[in-house]
C-alpha positions as CSV (number, residue, x, y, z in Angstrom):
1,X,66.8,-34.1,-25.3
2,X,69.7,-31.3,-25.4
3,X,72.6,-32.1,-28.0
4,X,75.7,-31.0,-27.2
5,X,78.3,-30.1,-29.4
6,X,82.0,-31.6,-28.8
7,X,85.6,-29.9,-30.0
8,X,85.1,-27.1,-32.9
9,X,88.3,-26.3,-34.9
10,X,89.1,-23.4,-37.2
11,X,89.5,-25.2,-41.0
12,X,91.1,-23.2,-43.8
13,X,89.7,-23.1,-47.3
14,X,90.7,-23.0,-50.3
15,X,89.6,-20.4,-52.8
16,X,90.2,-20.9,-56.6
17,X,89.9,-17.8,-58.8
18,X,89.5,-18.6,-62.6
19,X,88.8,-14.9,-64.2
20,X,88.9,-14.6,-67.4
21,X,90.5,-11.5,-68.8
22,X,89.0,-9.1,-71.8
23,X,91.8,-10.1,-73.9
24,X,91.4,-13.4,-73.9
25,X,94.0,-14.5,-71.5
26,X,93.3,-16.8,-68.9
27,X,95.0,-16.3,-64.9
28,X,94.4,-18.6,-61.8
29,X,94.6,-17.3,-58.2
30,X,94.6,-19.1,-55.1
31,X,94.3,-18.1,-51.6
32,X,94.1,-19.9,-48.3
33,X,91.1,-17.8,-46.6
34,X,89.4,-18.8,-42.9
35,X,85.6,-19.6,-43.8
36,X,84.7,-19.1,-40.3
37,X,83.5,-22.9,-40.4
38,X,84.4,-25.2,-37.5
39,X,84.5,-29.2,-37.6
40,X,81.7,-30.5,-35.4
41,X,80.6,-33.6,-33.5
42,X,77.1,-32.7,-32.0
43,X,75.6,-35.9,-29.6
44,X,72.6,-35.6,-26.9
45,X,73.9,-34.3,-23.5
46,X,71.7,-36.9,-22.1
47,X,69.2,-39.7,-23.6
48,X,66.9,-42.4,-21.4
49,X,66.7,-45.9,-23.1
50,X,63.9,-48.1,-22.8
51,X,64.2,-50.8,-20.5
52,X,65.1,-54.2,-22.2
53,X,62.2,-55.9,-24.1
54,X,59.8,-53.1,-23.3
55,X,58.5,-51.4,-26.4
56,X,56.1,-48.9,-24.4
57,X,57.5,-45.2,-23.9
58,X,56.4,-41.5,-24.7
59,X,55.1,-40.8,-28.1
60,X,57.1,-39.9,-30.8
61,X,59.8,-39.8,-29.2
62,X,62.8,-37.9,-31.0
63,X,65.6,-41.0,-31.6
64,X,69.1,-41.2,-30.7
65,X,70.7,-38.5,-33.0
66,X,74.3,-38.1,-34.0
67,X,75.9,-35.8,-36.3
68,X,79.4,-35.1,-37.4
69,X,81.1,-32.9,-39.8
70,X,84.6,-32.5,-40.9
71,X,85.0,-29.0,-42.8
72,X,88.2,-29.3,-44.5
73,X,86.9,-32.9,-46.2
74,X,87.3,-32.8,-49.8
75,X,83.8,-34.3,-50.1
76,X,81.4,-34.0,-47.2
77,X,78.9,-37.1,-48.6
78,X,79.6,-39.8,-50.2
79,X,83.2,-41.1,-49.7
80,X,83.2,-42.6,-46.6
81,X,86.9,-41.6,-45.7
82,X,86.2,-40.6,-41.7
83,X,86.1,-42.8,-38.9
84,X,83.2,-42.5,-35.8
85,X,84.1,-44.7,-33.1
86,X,81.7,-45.2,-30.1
87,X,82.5,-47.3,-27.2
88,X,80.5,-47.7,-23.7
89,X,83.6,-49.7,-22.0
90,X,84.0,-49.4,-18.3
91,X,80.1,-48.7,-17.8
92,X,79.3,-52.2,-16.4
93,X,76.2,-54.2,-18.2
94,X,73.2,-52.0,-18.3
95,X,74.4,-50.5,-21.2
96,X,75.3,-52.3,-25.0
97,X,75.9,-51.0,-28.6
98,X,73.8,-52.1,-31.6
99,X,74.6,-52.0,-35.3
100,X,72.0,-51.0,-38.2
101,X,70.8,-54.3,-39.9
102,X,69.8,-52.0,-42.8
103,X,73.4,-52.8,-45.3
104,X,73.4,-57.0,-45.6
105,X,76.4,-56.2,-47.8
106,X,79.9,-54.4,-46.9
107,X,79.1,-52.6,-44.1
108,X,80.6,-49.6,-42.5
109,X,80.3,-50.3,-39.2
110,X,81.6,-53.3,-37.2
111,X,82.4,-54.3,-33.7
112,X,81.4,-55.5,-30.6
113,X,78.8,-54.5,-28.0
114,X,80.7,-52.4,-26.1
115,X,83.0,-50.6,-29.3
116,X,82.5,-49.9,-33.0
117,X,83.9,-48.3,-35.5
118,X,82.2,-47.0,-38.1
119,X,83.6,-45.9,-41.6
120,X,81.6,-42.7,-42.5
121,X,81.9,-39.5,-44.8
122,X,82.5,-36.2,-43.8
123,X,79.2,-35.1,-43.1
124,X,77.5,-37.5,-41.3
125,X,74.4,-37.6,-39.7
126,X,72.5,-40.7,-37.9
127,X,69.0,-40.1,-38.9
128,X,69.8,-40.2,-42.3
129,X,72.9,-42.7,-43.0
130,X,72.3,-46.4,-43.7
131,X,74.6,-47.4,-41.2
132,X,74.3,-46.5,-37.8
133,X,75.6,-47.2,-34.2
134,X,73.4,-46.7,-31.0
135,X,72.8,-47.6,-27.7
136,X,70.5,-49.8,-26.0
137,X,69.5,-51.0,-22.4
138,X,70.9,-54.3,-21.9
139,X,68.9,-57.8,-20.5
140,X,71.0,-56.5,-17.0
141,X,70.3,-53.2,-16.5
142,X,67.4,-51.9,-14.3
143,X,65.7,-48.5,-14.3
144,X,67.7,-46.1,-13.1
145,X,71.1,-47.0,-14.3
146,X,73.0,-45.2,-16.3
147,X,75.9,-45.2,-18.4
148,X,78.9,-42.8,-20.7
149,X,78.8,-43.5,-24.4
150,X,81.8,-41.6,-25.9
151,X,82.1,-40.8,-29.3
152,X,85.0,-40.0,-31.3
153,X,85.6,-38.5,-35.0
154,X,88.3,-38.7,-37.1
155,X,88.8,-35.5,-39.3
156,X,90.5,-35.7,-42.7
157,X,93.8,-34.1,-41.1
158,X,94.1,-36.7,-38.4
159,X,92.2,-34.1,-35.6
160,X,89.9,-35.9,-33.1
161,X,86.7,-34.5,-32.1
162,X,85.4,-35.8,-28.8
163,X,82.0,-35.7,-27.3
164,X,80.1,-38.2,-24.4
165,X,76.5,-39.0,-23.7
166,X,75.2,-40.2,-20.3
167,X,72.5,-42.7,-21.2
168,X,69.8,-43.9,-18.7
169,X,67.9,-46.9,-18.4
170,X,64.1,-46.3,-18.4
171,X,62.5,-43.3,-19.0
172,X,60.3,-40.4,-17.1
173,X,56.7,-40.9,-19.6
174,X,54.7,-37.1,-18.8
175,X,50.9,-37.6,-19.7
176,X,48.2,-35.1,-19.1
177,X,44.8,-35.6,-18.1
178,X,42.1,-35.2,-21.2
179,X,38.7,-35.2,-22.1
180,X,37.9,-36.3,-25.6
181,X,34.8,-34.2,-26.2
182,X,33.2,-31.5,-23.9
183,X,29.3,-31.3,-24.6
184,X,27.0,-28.7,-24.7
185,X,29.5,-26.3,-23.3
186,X,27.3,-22.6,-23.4
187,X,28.2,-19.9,-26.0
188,X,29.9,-17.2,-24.3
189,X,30.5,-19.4,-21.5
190,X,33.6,-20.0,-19.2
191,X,35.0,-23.4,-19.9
192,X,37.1,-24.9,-17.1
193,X,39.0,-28.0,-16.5
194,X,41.8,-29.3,-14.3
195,X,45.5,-29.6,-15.8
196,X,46.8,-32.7,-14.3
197,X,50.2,-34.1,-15.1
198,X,51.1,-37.5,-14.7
199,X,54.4,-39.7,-15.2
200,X,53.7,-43.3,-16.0
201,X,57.7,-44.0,-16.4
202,X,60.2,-45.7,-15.0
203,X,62.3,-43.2,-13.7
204,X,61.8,-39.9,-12.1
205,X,60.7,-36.5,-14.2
206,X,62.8,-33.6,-14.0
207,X,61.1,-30.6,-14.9
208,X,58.4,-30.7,-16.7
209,X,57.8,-28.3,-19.9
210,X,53.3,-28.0,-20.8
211,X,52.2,-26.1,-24.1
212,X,48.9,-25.2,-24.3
213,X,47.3,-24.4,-27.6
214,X,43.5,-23.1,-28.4
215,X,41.4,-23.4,-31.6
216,X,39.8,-20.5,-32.8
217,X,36.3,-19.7,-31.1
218,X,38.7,-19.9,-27.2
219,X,40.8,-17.9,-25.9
220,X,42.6,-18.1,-22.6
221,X,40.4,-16.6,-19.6
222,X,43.5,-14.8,-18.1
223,X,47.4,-15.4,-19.0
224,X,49.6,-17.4,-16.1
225,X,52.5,-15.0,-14.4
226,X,55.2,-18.0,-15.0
227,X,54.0,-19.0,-18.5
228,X,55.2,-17.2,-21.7
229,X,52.8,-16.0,-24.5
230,X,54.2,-15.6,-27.6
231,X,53.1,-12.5,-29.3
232,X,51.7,-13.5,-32.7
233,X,49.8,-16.1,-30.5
234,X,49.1,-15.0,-27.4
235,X,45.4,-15.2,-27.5
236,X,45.9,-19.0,-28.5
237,X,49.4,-20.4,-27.2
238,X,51.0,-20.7,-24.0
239,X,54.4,-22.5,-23.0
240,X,55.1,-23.5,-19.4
241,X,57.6,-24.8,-17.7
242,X,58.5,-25.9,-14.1
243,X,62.5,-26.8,-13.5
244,X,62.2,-27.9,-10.3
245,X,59.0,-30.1,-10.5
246,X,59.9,-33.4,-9.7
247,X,57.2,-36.3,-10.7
248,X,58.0,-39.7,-8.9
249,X,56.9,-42.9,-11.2
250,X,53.6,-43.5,-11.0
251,X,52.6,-40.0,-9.1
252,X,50.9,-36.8,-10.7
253,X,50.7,-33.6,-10.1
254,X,47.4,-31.0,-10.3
255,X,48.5,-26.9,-11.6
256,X,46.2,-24.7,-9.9
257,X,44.1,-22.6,-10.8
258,X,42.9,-24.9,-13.6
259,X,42.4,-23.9,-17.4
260,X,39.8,-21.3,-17.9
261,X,39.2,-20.8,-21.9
262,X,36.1,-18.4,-23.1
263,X,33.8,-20.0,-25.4
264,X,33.1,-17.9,-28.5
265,X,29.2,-17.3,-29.4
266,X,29.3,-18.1,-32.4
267,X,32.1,-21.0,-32.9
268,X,29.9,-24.3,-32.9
269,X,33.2,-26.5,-32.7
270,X,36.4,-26.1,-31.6
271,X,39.5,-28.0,-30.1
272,X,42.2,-27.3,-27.7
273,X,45.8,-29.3,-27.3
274,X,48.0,-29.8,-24.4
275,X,51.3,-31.7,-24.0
276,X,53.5,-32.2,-21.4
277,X,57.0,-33.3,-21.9
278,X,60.3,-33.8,-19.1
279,X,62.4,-30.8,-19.4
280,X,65.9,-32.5,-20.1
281,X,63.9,-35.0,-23.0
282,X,61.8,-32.2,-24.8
283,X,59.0,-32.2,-26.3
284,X,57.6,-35.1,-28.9
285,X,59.5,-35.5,-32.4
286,X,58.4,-32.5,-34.5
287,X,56.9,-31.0,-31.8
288,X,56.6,-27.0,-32.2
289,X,57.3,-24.8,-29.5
290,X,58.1,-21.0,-30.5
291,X,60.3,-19.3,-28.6
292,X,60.4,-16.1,-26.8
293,X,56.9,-14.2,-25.5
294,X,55.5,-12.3,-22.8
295,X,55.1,-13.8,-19.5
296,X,51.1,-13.5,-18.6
297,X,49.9,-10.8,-15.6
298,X,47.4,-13.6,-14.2
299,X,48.1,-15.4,-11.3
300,X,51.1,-18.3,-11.4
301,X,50.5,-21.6,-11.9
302,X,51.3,-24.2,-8.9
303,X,51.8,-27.1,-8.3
304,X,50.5,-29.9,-5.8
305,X,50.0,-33.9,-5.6
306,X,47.0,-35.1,-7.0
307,X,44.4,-36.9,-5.0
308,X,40.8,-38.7,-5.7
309,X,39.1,-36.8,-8.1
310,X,42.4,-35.4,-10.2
311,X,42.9,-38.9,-10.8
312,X,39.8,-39.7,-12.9
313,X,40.0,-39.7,-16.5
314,X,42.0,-40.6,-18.9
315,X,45.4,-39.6,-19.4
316,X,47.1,-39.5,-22.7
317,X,50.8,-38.7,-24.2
318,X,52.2,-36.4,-27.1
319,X,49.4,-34.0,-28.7
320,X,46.3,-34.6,-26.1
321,X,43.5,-32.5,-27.8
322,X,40.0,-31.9,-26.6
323,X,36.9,-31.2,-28.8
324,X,34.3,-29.0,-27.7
325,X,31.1,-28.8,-28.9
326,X,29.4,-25.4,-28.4
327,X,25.2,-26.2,-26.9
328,X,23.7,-24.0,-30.1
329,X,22.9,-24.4,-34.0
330,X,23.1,-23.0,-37.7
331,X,20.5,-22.4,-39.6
332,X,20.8,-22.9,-43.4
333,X,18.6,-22.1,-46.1
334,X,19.2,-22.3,-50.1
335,X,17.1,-20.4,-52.9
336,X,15.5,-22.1,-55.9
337,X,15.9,-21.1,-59.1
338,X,13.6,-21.0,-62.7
339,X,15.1,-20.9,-65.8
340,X,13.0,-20.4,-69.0
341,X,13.9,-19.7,-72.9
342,X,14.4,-21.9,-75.8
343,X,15.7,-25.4,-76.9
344,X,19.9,-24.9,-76.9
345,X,20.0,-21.1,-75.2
346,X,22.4,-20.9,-72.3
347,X,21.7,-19.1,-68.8
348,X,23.8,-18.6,-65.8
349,X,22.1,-20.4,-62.8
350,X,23.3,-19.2,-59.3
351,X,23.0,-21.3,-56.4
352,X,22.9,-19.3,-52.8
353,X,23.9,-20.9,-49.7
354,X,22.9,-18.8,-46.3
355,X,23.7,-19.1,-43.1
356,X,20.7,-17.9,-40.8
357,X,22.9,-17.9,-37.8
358,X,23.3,-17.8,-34.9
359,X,26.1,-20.1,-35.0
360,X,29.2,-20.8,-37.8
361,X,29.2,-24.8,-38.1
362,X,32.1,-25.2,-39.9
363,X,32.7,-26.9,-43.3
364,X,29.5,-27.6,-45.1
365,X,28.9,-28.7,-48.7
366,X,26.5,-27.6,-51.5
367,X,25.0,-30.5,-53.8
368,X,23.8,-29.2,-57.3
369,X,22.0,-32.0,-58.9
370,X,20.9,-30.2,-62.6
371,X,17.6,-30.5,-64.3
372,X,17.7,-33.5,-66.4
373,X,17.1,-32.2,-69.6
374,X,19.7,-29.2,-69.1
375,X,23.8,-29.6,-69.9
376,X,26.0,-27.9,-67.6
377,X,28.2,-26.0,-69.7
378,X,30.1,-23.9,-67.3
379,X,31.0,-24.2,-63.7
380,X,32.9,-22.9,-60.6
381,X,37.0,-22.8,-61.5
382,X,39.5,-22.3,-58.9
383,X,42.9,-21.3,-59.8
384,X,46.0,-24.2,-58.9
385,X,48.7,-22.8,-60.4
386,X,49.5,-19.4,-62.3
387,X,47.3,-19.5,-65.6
388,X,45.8,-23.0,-64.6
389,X,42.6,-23.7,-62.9
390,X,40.5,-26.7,-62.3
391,X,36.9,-27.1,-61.7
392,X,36.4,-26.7,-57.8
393,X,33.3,-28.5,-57.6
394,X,33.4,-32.7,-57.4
395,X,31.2,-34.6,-60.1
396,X,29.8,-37.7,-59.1
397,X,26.9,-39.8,-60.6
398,X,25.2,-36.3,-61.7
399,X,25.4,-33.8,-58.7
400,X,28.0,-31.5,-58.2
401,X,29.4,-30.9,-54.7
402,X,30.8,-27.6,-53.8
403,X,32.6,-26.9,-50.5
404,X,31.5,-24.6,-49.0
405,X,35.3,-24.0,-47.2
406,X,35.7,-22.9,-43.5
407,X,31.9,-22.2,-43.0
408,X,29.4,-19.0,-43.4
409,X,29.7,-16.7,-40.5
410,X,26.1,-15.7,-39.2
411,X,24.5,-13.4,-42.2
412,X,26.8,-14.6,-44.6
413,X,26.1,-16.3,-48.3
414,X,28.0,-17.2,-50.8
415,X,27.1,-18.1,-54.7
416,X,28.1,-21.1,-57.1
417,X,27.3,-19.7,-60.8
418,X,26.7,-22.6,-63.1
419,X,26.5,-22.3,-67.0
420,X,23.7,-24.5,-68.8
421,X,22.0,-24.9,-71.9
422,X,18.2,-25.9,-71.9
423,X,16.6,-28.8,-73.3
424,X,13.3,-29.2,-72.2
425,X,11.1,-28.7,-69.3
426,X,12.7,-30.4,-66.4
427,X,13.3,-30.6,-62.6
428,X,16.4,-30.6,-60.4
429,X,17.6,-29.5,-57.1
430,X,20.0,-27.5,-54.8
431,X,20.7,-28.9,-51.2
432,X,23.2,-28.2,-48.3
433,X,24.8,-30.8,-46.3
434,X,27.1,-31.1,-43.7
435,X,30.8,-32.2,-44.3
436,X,31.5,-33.8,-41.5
437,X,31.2,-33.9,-37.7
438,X,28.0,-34.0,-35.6
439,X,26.7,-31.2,-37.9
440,X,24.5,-27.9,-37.8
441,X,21.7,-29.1,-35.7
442,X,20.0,-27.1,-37.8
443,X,16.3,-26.3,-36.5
444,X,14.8,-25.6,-39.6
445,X,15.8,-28.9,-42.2
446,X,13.1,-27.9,-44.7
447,X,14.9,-24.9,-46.1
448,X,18.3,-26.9,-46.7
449,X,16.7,-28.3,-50.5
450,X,15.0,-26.2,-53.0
451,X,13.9,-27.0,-56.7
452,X,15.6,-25.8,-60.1
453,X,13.3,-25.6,-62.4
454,X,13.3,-25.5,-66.4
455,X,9.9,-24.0,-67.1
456,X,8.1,-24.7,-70.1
């Protein structure tokens, strides 16, 4: 969706000077200076409307948006001392207004189907005011009729600011072709699957606009000629787009070559994400997509209808991501520990968590259960705030669990000092467990627990 902005005029402002003088006096100044602000009414170029009493559609899809602001208002919120008037007469019947229902009492706007007038302040803005105007396809219309909505607002000085919106009735709905989970893809591997495009609207796509993003552990194979890398992530992110595609409902399209990612050796998990969105729509409400970048020197993408085997699968809208489950393992291993002195000493106790390799799992946790005759008396502290920590471990029922956060890359370890003071002879024990998701597959189970001991 493109917002277009209607009439701009230069407003003067008003300076006031209050300076007060070293002896004592007091002197006013005023001064009529051009701010360089203009009044603005901003309104989508073009919006598509779900047909009447369908509640399907794209994902997320950014809502009707109008904003208007009158610079030389004494107060740009609150007084509601501007006027926005929207009207879709002379567009036949596919087309209707409808008012908020959110104000039950006095409300600002009031008319009929085809005009209201709304009583607003001079900074308004439809995502955020409790009473708002939009439009909506009517019981008539049909996909693929269209309508003008013109808006007008009234500026404090009696200026006008005019802007129009052709609205549409159904909508171009871009999916892309997904897999949910990719199994036992090979480290070091090539992973490659198709990049199909779909439009399971109403109404023709326009262009289509794809962004490709990659979790760490891929990386793109070779960068498209027509696609656009942006530089802090051009190992990770690429943004496509294809003006003159055109998608009939119903039809898809296939982008040759496929994707080609390289699969890390030592990643165990990882995601990608694609999304497709119609060029003159955007992409999905809060939907990022950076700007700029360097086009890729691989081979351009094309385009072609997709047949038979394209067709297969399952086809999803907005964020489409893909796990990938890497076809190797991580082996863990923790260290016991003894402790011996008297009745009431304390001793540090440190708890070592290894990774064995070859593979980084991700997220796994360390579970400290201590010896039952032992008080812990110290423990792992992480800082939230300047001067103020908090213990980072979780206490439940006895055992400690520890996070052991992003995972331990092949050969790495890392330590959880503990503080106790000894009772008697007693036993407890140290384990690592996975966080979540399928897990390590770790080969050798036995070394995830070990004992610690209070000796005699």
């Amino acid at each position: 969706m493109i917002e277009r902005h209607g009439v701009r005029r230069p407003a003067a402002v008003c300076l006031a000077l209050v300076v007060l003088l070293s002896l004592g006096g007091l002197t006013g100044c005023g001064a009529l200076l051009d701010s360089g602000e203009k009044s603005s009414l901003s309104v989508p170029d073009l919006f598509y409307l779900r047909p009447h009493g369908d509640d399907s559609g794209p994902e997320k899809k950014t809502p009707f948006h109008v904003r208007a602001e009158d610079v030389t208002a004494e107060s740009r919120g609150g007084t509601q001392d501007h006027r926005l008037t929207v009207d879709v007469t002379g567009s036949g019947r596919a087309v209707r207004l409808k008012i908020s229902k959110i104000r039950k009492k006095n409300p600002r706007c009031a008319g009929t189907a085809t005009r209201v007038v709304c009583k607003v302040s001079g900074a308004y803005d439809s995502w955020s005011d409790l009473d708002r105007v939009y439009p909506y396809a009517a019981p008539g219309g049909r996909p693929g009729d269209s309508a003008t909505v013109r808006f007008r607002f009234s500026t404090r000085k009696g200026k006008t600011l005019s802007a129009s919106t052709r609205v549409v009735v159904g909508e171009p709905v871009v999916t892309v072709r997904t897999t949910k989970v990719f199994e036992d893809v090979g480290p070091g591997s090539v992973l490659r699957t198709p990049v199909v495009v779909r439009n399971t609207g109403e109404v023709p796509v326009r262009g289509v606009g794809l962004r490709i993003a990659v979790g760490s552990g891929l990386a793109f194979e070779e960068r498209y000629g027509n696609c656009r890398y942006p530089q802090s992530q051009k190992d990770h992110l690429a943004v496509c787009e294809f003006p003159r595609l055109r998608i009939a409902p119903g039809r898809a399209v296939v982008l040759r070559p496929g994707l080609a990612l390289d699969v890390s050796t030592t990643d165990m998990y990882t995601s990608f994400q694609q999304e497709a969105w119609a060029l003159d729509m955007g992409p999905a409400r809060y939907g990022v997509v950076p700007e700029g970048g360097d086009p890729g020197d691989g081979p351009r993408l094309t385009t072609g209808a997709a047949r038979g085997p394209d067709l297969k699968g399952t086809f999803a809208g907005g964020d489409a991501w893909s796990e990938v489950r890497v076809d190797t393992y991580a082996d863990f291993e923790v260290f016991g520990v003894e402790v011996s002195g008297r009745r009431g000493s304390e001793h540090t106790v440190r708890l070592k968590v290894r990774n064995k390799g070859p593979a980084t799992p991700g997220s796994t946790t360390l579970l400290f259960t201590p010896p039952e005759s032992a008080t812990v008396v110290e423990q792992p502290m992480e800082a939230i705030d300047e001067d103020v920590y908090e213990p980072y471990c979780d206490l439940d029922k006895g055992t400690y669990s520890c996070l052991v956060q992003g995972g331990l890359q092949p050969g790495e370890s890392r330590t959880f000092e503990f503080g106790i003071r000894l009772g008697g002879p007693s036993e407890g024990s140290v384990r690592v467990t996975d966080t979540d998701g399928p897990g390590r597959r770790d080969p050798d189970p036995a070394n995830d627990t070990a004992p610690v001991t209070v000796l005699p």
